[in-house]
TORVEX-859194 format. One line per 4 residues: number of its first residue (from 1); for each residue z, y, x of C-alpha. Coordinates in Angstrom, 3 decimals. Last residue first. Layout:
<recs>
NUM) Z Y X | ...
</recs>
This chain:
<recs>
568) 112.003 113.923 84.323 | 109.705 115.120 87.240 | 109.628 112.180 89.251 | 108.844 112.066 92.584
564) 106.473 109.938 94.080 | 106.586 107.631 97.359 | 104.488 106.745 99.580 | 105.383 102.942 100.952
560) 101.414 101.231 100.340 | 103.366 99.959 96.904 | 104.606 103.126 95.584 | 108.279 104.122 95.570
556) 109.299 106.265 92.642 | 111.830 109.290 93.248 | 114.799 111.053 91.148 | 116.300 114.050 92.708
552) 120.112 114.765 93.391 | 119.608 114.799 96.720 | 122.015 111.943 97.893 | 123.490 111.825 101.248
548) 123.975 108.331 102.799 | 126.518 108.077 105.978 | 127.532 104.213 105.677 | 130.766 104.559 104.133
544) 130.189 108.450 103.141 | 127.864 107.544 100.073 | 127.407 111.276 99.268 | 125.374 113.476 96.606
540) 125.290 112.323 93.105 | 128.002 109.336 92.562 | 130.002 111.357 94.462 | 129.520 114.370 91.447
536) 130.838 117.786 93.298 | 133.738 119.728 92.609 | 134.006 123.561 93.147 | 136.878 125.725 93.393
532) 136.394 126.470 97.097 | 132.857 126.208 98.435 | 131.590 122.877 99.034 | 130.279 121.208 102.297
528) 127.777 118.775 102.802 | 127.179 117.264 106.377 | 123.786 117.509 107.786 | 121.200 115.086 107.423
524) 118.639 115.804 110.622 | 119.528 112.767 112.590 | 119.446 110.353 109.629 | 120.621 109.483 106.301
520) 118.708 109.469 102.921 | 119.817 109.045 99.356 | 116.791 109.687 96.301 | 117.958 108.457 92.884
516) 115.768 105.594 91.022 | 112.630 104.166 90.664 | 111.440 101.251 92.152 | 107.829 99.651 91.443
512) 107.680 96.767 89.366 | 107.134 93.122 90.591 | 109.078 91.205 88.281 | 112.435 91.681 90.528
508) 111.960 95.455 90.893 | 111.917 94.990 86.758 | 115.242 92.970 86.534 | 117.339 95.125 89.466
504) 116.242 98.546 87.827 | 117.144 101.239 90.375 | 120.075 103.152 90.757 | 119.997 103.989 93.542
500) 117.049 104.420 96.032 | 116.404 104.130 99.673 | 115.435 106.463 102.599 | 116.122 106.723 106.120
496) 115.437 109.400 108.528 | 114.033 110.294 111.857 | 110.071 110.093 111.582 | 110.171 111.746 108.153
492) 110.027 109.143 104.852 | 107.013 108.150 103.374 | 104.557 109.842 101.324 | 105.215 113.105 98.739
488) 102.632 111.904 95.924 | 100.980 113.883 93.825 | 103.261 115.135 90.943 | 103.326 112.743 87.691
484) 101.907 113.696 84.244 | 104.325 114.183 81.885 | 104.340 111.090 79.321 | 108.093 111.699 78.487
480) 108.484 108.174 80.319 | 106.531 109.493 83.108 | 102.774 109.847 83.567 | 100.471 108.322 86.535
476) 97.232 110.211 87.235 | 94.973 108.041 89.295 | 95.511 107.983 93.130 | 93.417 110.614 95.218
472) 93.822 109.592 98.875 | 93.179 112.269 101.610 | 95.887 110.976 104.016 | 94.706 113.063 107.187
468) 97.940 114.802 107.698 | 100.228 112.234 106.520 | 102.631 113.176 103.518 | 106.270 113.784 104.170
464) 109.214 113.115 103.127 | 113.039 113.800 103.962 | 111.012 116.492 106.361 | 113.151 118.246 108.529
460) 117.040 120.244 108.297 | 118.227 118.456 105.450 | 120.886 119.445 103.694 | 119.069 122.123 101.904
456) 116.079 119.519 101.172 | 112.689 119.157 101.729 | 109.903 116.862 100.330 | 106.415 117.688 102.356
452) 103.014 117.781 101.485 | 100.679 118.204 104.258 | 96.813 119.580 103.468 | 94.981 118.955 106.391
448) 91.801 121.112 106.224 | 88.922 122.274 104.203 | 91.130 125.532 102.457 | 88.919 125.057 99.314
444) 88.093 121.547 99.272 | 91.726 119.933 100.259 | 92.821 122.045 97.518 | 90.817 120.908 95.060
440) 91.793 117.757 96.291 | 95.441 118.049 95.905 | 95.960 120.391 92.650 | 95.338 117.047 90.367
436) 97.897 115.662 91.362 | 100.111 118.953 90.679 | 103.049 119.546 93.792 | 106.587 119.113 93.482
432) 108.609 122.135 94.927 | 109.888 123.536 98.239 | 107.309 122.113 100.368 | 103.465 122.771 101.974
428) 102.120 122.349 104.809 | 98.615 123.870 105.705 | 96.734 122.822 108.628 | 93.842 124.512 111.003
424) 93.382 128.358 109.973 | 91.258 130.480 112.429 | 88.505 131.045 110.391 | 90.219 131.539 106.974
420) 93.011 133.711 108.774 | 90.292 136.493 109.157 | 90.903 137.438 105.463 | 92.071 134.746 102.997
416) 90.346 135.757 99.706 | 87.022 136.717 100.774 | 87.563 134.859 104.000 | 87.839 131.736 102.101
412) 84.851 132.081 99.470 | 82.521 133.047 102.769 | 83.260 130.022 104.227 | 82.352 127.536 101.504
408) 79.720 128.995 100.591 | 76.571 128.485 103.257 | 78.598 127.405 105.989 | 81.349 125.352 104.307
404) 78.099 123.580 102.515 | 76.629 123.168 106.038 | 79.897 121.391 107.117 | 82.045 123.001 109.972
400) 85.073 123.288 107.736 | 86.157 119.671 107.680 | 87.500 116.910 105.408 | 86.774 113.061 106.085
396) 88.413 110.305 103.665 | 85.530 108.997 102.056 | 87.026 110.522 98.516 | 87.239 113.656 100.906
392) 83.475 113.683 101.412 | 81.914 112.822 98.336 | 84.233 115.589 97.345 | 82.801 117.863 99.734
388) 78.776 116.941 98.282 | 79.787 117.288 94.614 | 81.444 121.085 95.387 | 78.519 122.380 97.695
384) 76.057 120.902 95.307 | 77.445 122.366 92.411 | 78.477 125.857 94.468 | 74.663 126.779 95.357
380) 73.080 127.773 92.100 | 76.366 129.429 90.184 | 77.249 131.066 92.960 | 79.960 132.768 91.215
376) 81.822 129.613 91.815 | 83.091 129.728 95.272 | 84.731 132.703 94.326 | 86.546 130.990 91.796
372) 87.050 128.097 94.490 | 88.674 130.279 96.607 | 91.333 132.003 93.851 | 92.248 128.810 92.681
368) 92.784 127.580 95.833 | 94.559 130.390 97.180 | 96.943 130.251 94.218 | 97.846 126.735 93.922
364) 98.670 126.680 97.409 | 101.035 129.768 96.734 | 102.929 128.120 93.772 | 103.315 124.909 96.218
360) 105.407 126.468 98.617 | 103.480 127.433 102.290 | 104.170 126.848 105.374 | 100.800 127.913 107.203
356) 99.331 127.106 110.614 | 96.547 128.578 112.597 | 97.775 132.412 111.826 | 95.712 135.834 113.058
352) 97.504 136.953 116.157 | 100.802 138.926 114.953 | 100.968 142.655 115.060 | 102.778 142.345 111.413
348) 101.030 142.754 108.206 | 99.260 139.240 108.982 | 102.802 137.693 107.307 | 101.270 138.375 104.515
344) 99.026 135.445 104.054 | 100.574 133.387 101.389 | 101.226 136.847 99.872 | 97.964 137.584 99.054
340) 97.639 134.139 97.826 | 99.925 134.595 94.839 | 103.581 133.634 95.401 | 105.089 137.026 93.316
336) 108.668 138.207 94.202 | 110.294 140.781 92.078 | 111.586 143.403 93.690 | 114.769 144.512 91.622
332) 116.053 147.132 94.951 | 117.129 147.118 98.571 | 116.273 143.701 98.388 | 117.612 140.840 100.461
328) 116.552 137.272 100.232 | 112.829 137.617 101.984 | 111.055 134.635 102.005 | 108.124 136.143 99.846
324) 107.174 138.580 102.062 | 105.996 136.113 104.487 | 107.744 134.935 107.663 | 106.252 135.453 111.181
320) 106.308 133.646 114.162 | 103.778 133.183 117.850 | 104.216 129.491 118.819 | 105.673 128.966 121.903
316) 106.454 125.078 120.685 | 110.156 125.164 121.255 | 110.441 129.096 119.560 | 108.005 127.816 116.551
312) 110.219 125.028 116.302 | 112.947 126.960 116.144 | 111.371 128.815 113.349 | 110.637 126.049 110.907
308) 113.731 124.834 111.780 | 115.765 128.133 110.206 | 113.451 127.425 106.693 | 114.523 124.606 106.513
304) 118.121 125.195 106.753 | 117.753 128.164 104.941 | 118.636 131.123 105.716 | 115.981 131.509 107.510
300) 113.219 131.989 104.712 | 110.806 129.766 104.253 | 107.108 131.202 103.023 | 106.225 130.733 106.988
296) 103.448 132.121 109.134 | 102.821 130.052 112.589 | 100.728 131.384 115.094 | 98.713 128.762 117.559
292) 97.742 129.281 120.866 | 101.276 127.679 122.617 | 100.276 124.330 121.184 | 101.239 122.582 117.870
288) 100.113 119.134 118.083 | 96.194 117.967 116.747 | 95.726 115.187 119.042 | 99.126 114.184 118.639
284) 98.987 113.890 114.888 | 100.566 117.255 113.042 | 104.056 116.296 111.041 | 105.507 115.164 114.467
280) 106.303 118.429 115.548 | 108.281 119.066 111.988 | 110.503 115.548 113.011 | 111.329 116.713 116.433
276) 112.456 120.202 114.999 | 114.485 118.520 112.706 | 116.091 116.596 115.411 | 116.927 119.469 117.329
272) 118.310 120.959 114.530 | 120.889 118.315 113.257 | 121.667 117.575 117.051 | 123.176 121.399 117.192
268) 125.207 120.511 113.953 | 124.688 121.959 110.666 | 127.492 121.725 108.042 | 125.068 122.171 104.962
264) 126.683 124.244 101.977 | 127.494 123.864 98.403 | 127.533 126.207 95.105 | 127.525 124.446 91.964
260) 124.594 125.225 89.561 | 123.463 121.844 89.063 | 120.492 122.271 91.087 | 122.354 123.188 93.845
256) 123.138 126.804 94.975 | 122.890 127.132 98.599 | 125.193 128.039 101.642 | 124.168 127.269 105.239
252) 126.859 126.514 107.596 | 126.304 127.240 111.563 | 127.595 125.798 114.883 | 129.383 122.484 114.303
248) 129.509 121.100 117.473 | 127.567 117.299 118.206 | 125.127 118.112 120.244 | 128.029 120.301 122.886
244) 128.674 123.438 123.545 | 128.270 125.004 127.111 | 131.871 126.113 127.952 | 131.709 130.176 127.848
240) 130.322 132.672 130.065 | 130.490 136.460 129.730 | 127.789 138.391 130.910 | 128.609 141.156 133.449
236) 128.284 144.541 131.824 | 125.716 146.772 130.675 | 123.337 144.076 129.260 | 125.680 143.007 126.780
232) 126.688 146.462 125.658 | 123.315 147.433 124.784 | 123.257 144.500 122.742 | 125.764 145.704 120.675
228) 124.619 149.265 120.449 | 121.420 147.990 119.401 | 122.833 145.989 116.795 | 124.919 149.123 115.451
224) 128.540 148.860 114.647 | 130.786 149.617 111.954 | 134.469 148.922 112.039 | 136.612 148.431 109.037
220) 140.118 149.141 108.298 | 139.689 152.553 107.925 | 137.425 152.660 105.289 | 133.684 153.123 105.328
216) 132.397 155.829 102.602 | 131.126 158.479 105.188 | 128.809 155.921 106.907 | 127.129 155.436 103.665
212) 126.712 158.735 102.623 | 125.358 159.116 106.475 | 122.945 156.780 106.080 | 122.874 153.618 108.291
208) 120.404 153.059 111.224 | 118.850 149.828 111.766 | 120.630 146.477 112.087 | 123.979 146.787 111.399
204) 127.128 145.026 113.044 | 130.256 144.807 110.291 | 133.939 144.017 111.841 | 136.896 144.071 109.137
200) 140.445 144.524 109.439 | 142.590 143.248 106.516 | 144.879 145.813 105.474 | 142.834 146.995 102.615
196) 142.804 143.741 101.128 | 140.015 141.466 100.583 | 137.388 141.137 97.650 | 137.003 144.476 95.890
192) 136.912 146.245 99.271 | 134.352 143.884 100.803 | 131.985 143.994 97.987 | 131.715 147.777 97.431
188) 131.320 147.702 101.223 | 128.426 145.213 101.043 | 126.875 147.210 98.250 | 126.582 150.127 100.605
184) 125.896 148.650 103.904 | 122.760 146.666 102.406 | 119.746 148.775 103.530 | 121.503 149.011 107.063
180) 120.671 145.352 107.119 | 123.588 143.011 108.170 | 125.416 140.915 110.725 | 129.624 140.115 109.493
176) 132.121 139.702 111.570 | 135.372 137.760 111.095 | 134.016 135.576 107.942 | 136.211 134.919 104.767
172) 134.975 131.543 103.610 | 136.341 131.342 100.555 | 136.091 134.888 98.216 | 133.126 136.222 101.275
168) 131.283 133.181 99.752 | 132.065 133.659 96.196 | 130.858 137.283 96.248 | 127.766 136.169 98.868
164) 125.904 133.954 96.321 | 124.064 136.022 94.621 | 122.176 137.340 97.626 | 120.081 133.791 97.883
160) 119.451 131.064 100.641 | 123.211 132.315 102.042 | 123.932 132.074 106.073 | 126.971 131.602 107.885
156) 127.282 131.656 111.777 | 129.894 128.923 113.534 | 130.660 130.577 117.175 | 130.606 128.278 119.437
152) 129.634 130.458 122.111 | 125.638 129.837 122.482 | 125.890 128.830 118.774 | 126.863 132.823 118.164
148) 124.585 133.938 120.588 | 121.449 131.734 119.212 | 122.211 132.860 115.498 | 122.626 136.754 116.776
144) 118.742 136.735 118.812 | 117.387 134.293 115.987 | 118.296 136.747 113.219 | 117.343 140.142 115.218
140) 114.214 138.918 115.536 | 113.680 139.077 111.782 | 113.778 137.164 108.343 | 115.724 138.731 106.194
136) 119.770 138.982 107.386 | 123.155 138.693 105.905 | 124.452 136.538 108.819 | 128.434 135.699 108.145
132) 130.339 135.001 111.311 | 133.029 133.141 112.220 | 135.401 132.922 114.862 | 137.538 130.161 116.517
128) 135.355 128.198 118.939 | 134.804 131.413 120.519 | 136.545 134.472 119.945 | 134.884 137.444 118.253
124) 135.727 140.738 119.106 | 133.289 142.857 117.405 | 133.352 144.784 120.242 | 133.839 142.310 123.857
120) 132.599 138.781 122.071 | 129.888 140.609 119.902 | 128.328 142.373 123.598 | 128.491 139.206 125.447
116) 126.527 137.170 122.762 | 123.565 139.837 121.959 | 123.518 140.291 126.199 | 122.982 136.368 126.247
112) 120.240 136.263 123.583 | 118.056 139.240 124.834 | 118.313 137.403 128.480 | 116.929 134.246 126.545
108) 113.865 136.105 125.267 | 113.176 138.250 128.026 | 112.871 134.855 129.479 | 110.546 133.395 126.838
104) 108.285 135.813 126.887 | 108.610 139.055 123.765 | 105.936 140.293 121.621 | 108.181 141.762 119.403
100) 106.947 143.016 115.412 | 107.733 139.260 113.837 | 107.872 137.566 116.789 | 105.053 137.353 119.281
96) 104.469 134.880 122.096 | 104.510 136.260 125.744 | 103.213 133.503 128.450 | 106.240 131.731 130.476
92) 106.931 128.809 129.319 | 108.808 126.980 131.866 | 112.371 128.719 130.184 | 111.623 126.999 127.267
88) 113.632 128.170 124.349 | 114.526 124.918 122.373 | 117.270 124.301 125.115 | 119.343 127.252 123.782
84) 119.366 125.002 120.030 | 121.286 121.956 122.343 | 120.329 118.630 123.754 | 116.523 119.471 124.353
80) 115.633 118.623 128.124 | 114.180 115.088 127.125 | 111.918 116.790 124.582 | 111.363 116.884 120.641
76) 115.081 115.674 119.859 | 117.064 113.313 117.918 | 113.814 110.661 117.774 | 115.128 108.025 115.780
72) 115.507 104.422 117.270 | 112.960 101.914 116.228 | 114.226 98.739 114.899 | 113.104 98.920 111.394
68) 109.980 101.122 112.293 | 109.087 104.543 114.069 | 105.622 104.293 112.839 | 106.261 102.597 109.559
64) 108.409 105.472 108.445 | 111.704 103.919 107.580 | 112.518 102.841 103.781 | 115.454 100.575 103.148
60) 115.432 98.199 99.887 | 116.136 99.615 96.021 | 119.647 100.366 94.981 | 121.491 98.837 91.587
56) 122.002 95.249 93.657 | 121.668 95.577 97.617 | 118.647 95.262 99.139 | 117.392 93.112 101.841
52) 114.208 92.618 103.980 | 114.309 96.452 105.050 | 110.639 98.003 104.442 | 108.986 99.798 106.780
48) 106.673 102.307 104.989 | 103.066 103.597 105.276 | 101.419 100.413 104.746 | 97.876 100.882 102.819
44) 97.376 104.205 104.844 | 97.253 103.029 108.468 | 94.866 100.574 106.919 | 92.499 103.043 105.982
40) 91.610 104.519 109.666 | 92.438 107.968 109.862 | 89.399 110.808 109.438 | 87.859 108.422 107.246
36) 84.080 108.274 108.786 | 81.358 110.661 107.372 | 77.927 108.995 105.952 | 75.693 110.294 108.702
32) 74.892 106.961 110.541 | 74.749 104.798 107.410 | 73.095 107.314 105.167 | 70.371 108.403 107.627
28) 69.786 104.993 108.818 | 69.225 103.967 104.650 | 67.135 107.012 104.103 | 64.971 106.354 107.475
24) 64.602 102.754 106.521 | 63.285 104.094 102.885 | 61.161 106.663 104.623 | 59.495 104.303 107.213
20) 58.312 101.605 104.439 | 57.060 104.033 101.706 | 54.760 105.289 105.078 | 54.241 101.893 105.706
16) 52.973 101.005 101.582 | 51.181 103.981 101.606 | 49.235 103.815 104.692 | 47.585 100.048 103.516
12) 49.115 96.912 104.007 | 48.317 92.854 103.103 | 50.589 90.891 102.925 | 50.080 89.167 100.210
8) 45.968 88.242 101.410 | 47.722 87.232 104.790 | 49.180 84.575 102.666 | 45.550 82.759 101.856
4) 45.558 81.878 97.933 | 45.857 77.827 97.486 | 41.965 76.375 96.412 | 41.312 75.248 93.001
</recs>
């Protein structure tokens, strides 16, 4: 019997080479248009430093791996930046708009110094030796008196919330105070019940007081308008004072701990500028702030944070606005709601629509709940929409120029976001943990970076902070209470250190992951302060040997250097 010919096995017909061409065309089509990870995977799977040492009870030192063990810690986002009236540019000179203002950057400045001149010759203040208490909401008029006052050495204080400002005014009794006109009457109430009559008093108001109001000041106080104030600056000859220096003391921001105890952040003029290096640094360099983009904030800026966020709108040339939300002042019981139609109210002011959003988790949740619902009621479409962006986060690519963002995607945002859906390009988000399971549903829904961020009143940046184009989805880890752990917060800022205390020596040794109490130290820690009458817990809070800060909150380090933190 006779071996079959081979050419009789391969033998073709149309079929088999048209079968032939589509499968290499489905695998070329898959390889070549399968989206690449928008960072490159092993940036991800080592996002820590890690000191070689540790001592016992306290878990090694964390740096971010890109400034490293030995790196030193950027204090400041330019070479010219040494003080918070170097954050205004004078170079830049295209207008920007604040709040309601569209102001340049030298109006800006000459704004500042007439502010300064006219508080030193009415309120009088004295440098280096007054003090101030701001009792604003989020306006112009905040940064125009907070960059005076630090222009002259003149330490401003600031409350994150209106109940505080009894015991404040009871132990740090300010010289002046800056207020709404809104608030004249309850302040007055306030200032009589806590000070004698013979004590003078100085109180500058923005907008125009009542006349019931005006009636019931006493003699030993002096009411004066902002405008008037500022008028008087640019009248006469500007007064100069010694330029301070990084290191001065020039504001103290007041906050209620978690422990109910009242405490404040000593906030130097490096403390700021380094902040504001470490929020520039949150976007990579080929997607940096520039002087197009408009930055809405859900921080208000009385808090330390909340104060960065703005000055680095000011370095940047950023058009600013705060939402309703970060108000802290209310005429009357408003209570405050973070859906997503406040996540984009800072559009009610003449501000171009915003590119960048800092945002608190309740208001993240919102918008993408509210997105993806509209999403939804195309029942035929969204399926395929949803399965084909997941494929593409869980590869580590996100965008908003996909079909599926053209065809739903799109029109789900700008139903709920407005024209800031098509101008949008990062959302960062702090002030609270965030759900797990929030983060890619998220990352669908708004279809760009999604930053999560740890802050803290004593710190004026990022203690954490999540890279912009880390789209990992670990598995749901639970606590010891089996609560369901928040996503994760990633490694420290660019300028700070990290380690934990109190840590289980035995199970880091077998391999386990650290948990224990979050300290940091770095440029942008600022130096804790309590209010009269109150203790705190060293244990807690301070390490003042080697210039740790605690933050009271309880944090697991993950093996690529992320860490979590925990909820119980």
């Amino acid at each position: 019997m006779s071996l079959p010919n081979i050419s009789e096995y391969l033998a073709t017909d149309d079929l088999t080479i048209l079968l032939g061409l589509i499968a290499a065309t489905v695998f070329l089509v898959n390889n070549l248009y399968k989206p690449q990870p928008l960072v490159h995977p092993i940036l991800l799977g080592r996002q820590s430093d890690v000191g070689r040492a540790r001592n016992p009870g306290e878990s090694a030192v964390y740096r971010n791996y890109s400034t490293g063990l030995m790196g030193r810690f950027p204090v400041r986002p330019g070479k010219d930046v040494h003080i918070l009236a170097d954050l205004v540019r004078p170079e830049t000179e295209a207008p920007r708009t604040l709040w309601s203002t569209k102001i340049t950057n030298h109006t800006f400045q000459d704004r500042v110094a007439a502010v300064g001149t006219g508080l030193l010759r009415l309120a009088p203040l004295k440098p280096r030796e007054s003090s101030v208490l701001i009792l604003l909401n989020d306006c112009i008029e905040f940064l125009l008196a907070d960059l005076a006052l630090a222009s002259h050495s003149i330490v401003s204080y600031t409350l994150s919330s209106s109940t505080l400002l009894p015991s404040v005014l009871e132990s740090h009794r300010p010289n002046a105070i800056v207020t709404h006109a809104f608030m004249l009457p309850k302040l007055l109430e306030l200032v009589y019940d806590t000070s004698d009559r013979t004590v003078q008093h100085t109180i500058v108001v923005v907008g125009e007081p009542s006349p019931q109001a005006l009636a019931s000041v006493a003699s030993n106080i002096t009411i004066l308008k902002f405008a008037d104030v500022e008028r008087e600056g640019v009248r006469v000859e500007k007064i100069l004072t010694p330029i301070p220096k990084p290191t001065d003391v020039f504001s103290i921001s007041f906050y209620e701990a978690e422990n109910g105890l009242i405490q404040g952040a000593q906030l130097t003029h490096a403390n700021i500028t380094a902040g504001v290096a470490a929020i520039h640094a949150l976007l990579p360099a080929a997607n940096a702030f520039t002087p197009l983009d408009t930055i809405t904030s859900a921080h208000s800026l009385s808090t330390t944070y909340g104060r960065t966020i703005a000055y680095t709108s000011l370095y940047e040339g950023t058009s600013f606005a705060t939402l309703v939300s970060s108000a802290a002042y209310h005429a009357g019981d408003k209570p405050t709601v973070l859906d997503s139609k406040d996540a984009i109210s800072g559009t009610q002011y003449p501000i171009p629509s915003p590119t960048v959003l800092f945002l608190k988790p309740e208001q993240l949740k919102a918008i993408t709940t509210d997105v993806i619902k509209q999403g939804a009621r195309s029942w035929l479409l969204y399926p395929f929409a949803w399965r084909h962006k997941v494929s593409g986060v869980s590869e580590g690519f996100v965008t908003k120029e996909s079909l599926w963002d053209r065809v739903l995607f799109d029109g789900a945002r700008t139903k709920i976001l407005g024209p800031t859906a098509a101008t949008l390009r990062a959302t960062i988000v702090s002030g609270g943990p965030i759900e797990a399971s929030l983060m890619t549903p998220a990352r669908i829904a708004l279809s760009v970076p999604v930053i999560n961020v740890l802050s803290h009143p004593l710190v004026s940046g990022p203690v954490l902070a999540t890279h912009a184009f880390d789209l990992q989805d670990f598995p749901l880890g639970k606590t010891k209470s089996q609560s369901v752990l928040p996503a994760h917060s990633g490694p420290p800022g660019i300028n700070v250190e990290v380690k934990l205390v109190g840590v289980d020596d035995e199970a880091v040794e077998k391999g386990a992951d650290p948990v224990g109490v979050v300290f940091v130290r770095g440029p942008p820690v600022g130096k804790l302060v309590n209010v009269d009458g109150y203790e705190n817990i060293p244990s807690q809070t301070t390490d003042d040997e080697e210039g740790w800060t605690g933050t009271g909150l309880r944090a697991k380090v993950q093996t690529n250097g992320s860490f979590v933190v925990m909820t119980d």
